[in-house]
N, CA, C and O atoms as CSV, one atom per row, in Angstrom:
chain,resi,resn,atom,element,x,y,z
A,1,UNK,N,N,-90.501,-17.376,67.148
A,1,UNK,CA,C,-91.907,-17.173,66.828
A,1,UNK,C,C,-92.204,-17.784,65.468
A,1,UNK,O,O,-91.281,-17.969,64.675
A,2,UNK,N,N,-93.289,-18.060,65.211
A,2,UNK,CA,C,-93.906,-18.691,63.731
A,2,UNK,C,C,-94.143,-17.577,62.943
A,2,UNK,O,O,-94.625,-16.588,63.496
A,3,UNK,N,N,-93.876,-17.541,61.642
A,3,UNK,CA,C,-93.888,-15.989,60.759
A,3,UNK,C,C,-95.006,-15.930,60.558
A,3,UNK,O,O,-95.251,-14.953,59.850
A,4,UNK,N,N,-96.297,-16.767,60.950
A,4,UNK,CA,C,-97.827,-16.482,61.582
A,4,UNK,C,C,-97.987,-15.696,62.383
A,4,UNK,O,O,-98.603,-14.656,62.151
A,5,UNK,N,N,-97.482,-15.984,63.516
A,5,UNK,CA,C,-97.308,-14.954,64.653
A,5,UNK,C,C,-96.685,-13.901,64.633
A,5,UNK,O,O,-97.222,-12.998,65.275
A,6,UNK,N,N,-95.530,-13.602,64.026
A,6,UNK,CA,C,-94.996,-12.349,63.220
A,6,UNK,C,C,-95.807,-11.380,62.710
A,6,UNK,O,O,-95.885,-10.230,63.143
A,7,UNK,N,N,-96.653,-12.022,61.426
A,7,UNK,CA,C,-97.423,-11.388,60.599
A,7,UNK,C,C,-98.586,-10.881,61.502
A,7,UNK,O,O,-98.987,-9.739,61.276
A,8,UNK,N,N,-99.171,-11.594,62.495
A,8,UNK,CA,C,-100.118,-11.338,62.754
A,8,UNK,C,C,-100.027,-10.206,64.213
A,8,UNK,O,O,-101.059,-9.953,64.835
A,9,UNK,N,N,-98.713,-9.619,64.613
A,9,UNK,CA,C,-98.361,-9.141,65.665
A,9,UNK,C,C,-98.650,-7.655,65.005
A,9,UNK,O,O,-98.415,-7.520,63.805
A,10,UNK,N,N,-99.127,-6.600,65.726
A,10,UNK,CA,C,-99.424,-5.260,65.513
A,10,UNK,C,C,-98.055,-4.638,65.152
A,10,UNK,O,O,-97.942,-3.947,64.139
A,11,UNK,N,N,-96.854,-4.921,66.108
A,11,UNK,CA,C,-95.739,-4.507,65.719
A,11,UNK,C,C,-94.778,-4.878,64.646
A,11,UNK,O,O,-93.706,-4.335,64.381
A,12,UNK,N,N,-95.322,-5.849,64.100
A,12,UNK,CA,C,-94.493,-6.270,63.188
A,12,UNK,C,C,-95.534,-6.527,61.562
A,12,UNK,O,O,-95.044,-7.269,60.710
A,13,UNK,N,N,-96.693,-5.972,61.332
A,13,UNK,CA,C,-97.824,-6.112,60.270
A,13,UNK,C,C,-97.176,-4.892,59.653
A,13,UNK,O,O,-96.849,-3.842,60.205
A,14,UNK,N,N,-97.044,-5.326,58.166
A,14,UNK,CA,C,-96.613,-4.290,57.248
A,14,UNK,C,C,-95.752,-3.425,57.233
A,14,UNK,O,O,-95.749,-2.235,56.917
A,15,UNK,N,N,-94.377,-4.721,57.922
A,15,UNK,CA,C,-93.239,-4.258,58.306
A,15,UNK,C,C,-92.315,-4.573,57.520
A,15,UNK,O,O,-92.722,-5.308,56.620
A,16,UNK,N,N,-90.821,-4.240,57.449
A,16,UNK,CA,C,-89.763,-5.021,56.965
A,16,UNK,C,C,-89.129,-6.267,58.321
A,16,UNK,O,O,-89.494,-6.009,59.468
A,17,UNK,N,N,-88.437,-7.237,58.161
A,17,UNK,CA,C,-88.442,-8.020,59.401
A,17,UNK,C,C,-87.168,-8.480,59.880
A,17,UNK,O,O,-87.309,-9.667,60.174
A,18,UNK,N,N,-86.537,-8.277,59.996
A,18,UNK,CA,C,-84.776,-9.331,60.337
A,18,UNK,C,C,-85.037,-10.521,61.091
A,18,UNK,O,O,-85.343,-10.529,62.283
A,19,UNK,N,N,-84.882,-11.698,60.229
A,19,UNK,CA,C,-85.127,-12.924,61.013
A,19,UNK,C,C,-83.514,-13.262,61.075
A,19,UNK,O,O,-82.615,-12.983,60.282
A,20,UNK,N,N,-83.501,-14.014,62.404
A,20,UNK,CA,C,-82.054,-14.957,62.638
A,20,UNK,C,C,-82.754,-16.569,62.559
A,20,UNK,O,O,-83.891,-16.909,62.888
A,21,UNK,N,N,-81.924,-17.185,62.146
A,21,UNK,CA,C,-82.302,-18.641,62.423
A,21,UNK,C,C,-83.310,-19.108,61.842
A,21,UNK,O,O,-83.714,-20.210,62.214
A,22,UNK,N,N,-84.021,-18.387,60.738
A,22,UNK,CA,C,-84.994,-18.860,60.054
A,22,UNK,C,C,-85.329,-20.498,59.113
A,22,UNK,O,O,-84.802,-20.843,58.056
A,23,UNK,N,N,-86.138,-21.095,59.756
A,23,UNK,CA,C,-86.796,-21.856,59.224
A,23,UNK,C,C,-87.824,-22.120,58.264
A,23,UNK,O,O,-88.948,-21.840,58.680
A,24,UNK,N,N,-87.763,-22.624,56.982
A,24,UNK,CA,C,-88.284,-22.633,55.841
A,24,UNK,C,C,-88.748,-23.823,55.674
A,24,UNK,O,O,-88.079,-24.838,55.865
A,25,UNK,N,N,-90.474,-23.799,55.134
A,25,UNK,CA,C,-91.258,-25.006,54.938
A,25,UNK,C,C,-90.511,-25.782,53.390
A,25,UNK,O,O,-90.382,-25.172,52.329
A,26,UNK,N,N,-90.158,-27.025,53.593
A,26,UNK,CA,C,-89.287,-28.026,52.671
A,26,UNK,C,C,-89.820,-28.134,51.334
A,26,UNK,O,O,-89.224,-28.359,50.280
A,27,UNK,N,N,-91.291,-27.894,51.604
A,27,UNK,CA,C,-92.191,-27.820,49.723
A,27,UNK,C,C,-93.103,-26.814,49.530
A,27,UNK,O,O,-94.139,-27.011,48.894
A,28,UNK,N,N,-92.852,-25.873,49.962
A,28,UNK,CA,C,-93.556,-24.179,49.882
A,28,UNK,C,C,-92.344,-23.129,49.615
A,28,UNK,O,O,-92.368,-22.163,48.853
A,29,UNK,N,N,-91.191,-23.609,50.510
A,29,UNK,CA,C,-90.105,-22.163,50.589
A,29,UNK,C,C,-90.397,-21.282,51.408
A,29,UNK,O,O,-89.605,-20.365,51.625
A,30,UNK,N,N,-91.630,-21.367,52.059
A,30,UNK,CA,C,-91.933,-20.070,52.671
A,30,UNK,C,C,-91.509,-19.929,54.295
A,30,UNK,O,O,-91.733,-21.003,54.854
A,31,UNK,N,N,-91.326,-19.589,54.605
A,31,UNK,CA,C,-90.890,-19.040,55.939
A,31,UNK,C,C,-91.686,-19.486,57.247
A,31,UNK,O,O,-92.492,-18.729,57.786
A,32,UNK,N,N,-91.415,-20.719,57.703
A,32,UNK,CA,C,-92.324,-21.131,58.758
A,32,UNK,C,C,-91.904,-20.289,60.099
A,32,UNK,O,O,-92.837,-19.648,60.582
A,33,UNK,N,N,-90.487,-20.176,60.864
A,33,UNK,CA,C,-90.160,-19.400,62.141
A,33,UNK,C,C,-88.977,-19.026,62.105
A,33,UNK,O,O,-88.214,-19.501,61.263
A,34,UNK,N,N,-88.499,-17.943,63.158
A,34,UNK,CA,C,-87.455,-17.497,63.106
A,34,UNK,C,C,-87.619,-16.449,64.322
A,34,UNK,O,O,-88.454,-16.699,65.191
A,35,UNK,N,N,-86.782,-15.204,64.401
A,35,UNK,CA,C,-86.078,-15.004,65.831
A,35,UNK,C,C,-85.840,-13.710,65.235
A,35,UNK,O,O,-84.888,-13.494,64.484
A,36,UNK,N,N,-87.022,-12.529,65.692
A,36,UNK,CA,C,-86.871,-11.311,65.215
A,36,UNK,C,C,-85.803,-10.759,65.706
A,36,UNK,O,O,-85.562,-10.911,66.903
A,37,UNK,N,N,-84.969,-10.029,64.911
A,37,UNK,CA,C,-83.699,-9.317,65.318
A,37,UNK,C,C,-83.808,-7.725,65.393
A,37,UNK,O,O,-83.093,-6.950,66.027
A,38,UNK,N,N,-84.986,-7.430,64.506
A,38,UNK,CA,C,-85.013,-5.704,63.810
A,38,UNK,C,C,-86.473,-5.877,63.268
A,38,UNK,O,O,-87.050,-6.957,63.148
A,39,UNK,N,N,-86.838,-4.986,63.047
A,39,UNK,CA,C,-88.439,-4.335,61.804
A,39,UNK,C,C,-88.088,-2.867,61.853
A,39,UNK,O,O,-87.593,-2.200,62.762
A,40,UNK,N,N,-88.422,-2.586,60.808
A,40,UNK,CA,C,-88.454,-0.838,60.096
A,40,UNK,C,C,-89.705,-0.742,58.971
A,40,UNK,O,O,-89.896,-1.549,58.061
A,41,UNK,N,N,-90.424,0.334,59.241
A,41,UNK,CA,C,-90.937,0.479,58.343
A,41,UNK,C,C,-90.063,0.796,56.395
A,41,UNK,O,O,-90.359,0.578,55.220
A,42,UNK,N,N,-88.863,1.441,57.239
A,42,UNK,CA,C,-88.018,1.435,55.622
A,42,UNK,C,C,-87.052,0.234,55.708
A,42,UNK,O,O,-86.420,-0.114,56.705
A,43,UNK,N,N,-87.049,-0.361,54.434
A,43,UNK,CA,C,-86.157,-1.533,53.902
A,43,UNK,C,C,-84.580,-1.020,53.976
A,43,UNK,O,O,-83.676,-1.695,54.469
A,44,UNK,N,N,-84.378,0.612,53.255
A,44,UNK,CA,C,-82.967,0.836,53.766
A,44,UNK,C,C,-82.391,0.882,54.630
A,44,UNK,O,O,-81.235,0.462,54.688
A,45,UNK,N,N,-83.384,1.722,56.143
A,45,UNK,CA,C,-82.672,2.231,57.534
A,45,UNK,C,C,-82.860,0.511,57.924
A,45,UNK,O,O,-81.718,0.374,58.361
A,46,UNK,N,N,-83.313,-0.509,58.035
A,46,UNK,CA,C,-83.283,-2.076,58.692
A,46,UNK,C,C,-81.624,-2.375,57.486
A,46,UNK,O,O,-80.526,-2.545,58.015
A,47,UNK,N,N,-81.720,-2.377,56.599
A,47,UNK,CA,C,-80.821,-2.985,55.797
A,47,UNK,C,C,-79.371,-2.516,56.363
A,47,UNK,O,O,-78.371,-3.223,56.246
A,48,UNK,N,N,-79.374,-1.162,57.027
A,48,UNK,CA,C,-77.925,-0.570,57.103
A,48,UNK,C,C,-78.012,-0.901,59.120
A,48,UNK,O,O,-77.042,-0.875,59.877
A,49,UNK,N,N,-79.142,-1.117,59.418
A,49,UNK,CA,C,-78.411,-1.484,60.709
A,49,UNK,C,C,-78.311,-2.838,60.789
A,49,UNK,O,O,-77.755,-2.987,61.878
A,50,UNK,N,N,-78.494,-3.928,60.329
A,50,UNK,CA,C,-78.485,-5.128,60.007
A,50,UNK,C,C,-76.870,-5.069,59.343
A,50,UNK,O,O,-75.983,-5.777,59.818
A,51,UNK,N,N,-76.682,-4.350,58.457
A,51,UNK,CA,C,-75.003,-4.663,57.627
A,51,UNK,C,C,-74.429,-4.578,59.003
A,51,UNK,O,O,-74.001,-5.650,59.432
A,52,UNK,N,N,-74.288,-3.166,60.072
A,52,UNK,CA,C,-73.624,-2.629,60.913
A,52,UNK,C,C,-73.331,-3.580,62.242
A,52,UNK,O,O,-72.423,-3.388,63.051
A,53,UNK,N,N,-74.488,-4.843,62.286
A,53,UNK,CA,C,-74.390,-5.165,63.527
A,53,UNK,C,C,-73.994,-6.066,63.046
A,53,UNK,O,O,-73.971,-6.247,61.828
A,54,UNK,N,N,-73.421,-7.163,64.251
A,54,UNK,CA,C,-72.634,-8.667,64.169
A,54,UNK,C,C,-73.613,-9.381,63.318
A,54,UNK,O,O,-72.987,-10.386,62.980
A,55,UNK,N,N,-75.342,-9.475,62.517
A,55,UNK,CA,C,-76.244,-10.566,62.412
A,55,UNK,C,C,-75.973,-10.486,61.311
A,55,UNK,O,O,-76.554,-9.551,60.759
A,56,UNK,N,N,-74.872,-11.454,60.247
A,56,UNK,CA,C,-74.889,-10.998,58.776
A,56,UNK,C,C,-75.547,-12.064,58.179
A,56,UNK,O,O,-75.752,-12.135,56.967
A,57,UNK,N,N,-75.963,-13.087,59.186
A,57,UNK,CA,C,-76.905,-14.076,58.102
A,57,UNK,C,C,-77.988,-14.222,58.639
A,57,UNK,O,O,-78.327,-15.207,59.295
A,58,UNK,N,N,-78.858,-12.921,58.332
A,58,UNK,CA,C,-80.648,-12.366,58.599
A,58,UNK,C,C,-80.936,-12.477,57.353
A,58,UNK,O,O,-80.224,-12.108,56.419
A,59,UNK,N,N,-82.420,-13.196,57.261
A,59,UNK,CA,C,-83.070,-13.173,56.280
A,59,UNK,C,C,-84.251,-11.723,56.243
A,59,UNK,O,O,-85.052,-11.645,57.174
A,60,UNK,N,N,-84.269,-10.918,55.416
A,60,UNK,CA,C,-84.953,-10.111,55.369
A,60,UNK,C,C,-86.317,-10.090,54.817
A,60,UNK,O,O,-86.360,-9.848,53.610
A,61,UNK,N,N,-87.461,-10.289,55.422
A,61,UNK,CA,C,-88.507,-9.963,55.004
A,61,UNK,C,C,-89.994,-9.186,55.126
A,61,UNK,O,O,-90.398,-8.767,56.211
A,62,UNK,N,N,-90.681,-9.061,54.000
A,62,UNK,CA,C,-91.761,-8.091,54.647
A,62,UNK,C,C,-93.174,-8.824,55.068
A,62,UNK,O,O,-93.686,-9.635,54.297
A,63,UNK,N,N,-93.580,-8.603,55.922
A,63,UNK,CA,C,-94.834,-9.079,56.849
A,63,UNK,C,C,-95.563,-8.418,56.482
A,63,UNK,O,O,-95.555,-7.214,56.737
A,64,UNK,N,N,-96.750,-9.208,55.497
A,64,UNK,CA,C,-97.477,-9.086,55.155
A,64,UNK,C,C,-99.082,-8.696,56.053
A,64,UNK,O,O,-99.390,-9.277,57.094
A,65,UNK,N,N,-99.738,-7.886,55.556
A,65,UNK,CA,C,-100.878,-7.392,56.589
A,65,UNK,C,C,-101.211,-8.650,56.560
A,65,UNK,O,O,-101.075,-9.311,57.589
A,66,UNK,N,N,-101.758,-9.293,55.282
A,66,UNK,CA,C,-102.915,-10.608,55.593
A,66,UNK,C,C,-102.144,-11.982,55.010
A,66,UNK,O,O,-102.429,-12.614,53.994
A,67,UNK,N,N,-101.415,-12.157,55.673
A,67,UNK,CA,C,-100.554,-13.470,55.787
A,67,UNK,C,C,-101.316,-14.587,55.506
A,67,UNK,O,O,-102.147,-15.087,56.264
A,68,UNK,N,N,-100.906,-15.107,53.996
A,68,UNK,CA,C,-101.686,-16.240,53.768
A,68,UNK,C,C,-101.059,-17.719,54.456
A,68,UNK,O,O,-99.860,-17.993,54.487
A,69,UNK,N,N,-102.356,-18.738,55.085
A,69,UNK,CA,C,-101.419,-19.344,55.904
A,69,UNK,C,C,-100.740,-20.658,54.691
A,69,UNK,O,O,-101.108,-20.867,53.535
A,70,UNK,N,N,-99.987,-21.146,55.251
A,70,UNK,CA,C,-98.655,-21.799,54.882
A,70,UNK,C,C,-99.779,-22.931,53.666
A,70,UNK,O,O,-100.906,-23.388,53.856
A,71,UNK,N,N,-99.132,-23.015,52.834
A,71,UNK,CA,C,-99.875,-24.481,51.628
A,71,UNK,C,C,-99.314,-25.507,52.290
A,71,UNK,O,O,-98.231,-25.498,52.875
A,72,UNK,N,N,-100.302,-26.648,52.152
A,72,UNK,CA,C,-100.115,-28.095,52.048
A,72,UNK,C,C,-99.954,-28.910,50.777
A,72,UNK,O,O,-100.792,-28.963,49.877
A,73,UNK,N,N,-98.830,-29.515,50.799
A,73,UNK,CA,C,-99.154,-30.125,49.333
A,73,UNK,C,C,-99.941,-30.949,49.225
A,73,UNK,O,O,-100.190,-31.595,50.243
A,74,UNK,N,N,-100.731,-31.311,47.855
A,74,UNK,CA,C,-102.000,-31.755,47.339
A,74,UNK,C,C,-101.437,-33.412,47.698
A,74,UNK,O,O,-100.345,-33.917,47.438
A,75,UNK,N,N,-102.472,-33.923,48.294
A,75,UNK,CA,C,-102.579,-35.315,48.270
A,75,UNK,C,C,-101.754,-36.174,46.737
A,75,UNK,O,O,-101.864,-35.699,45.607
A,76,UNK,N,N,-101.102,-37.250,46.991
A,76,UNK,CA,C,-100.706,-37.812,45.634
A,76,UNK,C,C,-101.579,-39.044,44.768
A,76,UNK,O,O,-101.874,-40.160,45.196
A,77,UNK,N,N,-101.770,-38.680,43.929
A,77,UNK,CA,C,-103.302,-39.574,43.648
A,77,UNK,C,C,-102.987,-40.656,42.871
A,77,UNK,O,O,-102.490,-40.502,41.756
A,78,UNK,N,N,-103.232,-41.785,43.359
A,78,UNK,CA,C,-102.674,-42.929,42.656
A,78,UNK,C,C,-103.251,-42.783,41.220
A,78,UNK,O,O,-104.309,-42.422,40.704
A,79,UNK,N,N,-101.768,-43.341,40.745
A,79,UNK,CA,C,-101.495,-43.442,39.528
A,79,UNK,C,C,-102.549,-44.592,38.583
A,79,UNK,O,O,-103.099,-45.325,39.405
A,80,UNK,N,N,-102.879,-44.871,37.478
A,80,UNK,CA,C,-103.807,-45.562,36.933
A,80,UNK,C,C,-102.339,-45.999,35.802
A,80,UNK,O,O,-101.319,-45.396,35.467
A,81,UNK,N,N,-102.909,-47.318,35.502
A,81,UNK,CA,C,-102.446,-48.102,34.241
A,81,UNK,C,C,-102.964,-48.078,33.357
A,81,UNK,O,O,-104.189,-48.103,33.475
A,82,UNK,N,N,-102.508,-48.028,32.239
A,82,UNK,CA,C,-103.421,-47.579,30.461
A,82,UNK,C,C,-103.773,-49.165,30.015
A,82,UNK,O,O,-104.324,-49.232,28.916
A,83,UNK,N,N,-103.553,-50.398,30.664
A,83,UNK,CA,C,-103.074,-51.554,30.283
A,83,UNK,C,C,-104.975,-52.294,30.567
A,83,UNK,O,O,-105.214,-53.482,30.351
């Protein structure tokens, strides 16, 4: 799923999140998709069943109610000569 679609899912809004396989935008950092494993409303009870199960490389995060969507970087504006 897209962490758009995440955020914007009833079950998963103002959640904690266990992503597997997460994919990250290359000049934002932010979290474009990934492959829900877990959500808890508490960060500890997700954190200790996440240690417990086989998924030890989940990225953990919280889903935001109003998910801002992803930045574009700013156009590159040609450069000018002082000459």
């Amino acid at each position: 799923m897209s962490w758009a679609e995440i955020c914007t899912s009833r079950e998963y809004r103002g959640r904690w999140v266990a992503l597997d396989g997460v994919r990250y935008d290359e000049v934002t950092a932010r979290p474009m998709e990934g492959t829900v494993v877990d959500s808890d409303d508490d960060l500890a009870e997700l954190c200790g069943r996440v240690r417990s199960s086989d998924r030890h490389g989940c990225a953990i995060l919280y889903c935001e109610e109003h998910e801002m969507p992803p930045m574009t970087p700013a156009p590159k504006r040609a450069r000018l000569s002082s000459n």
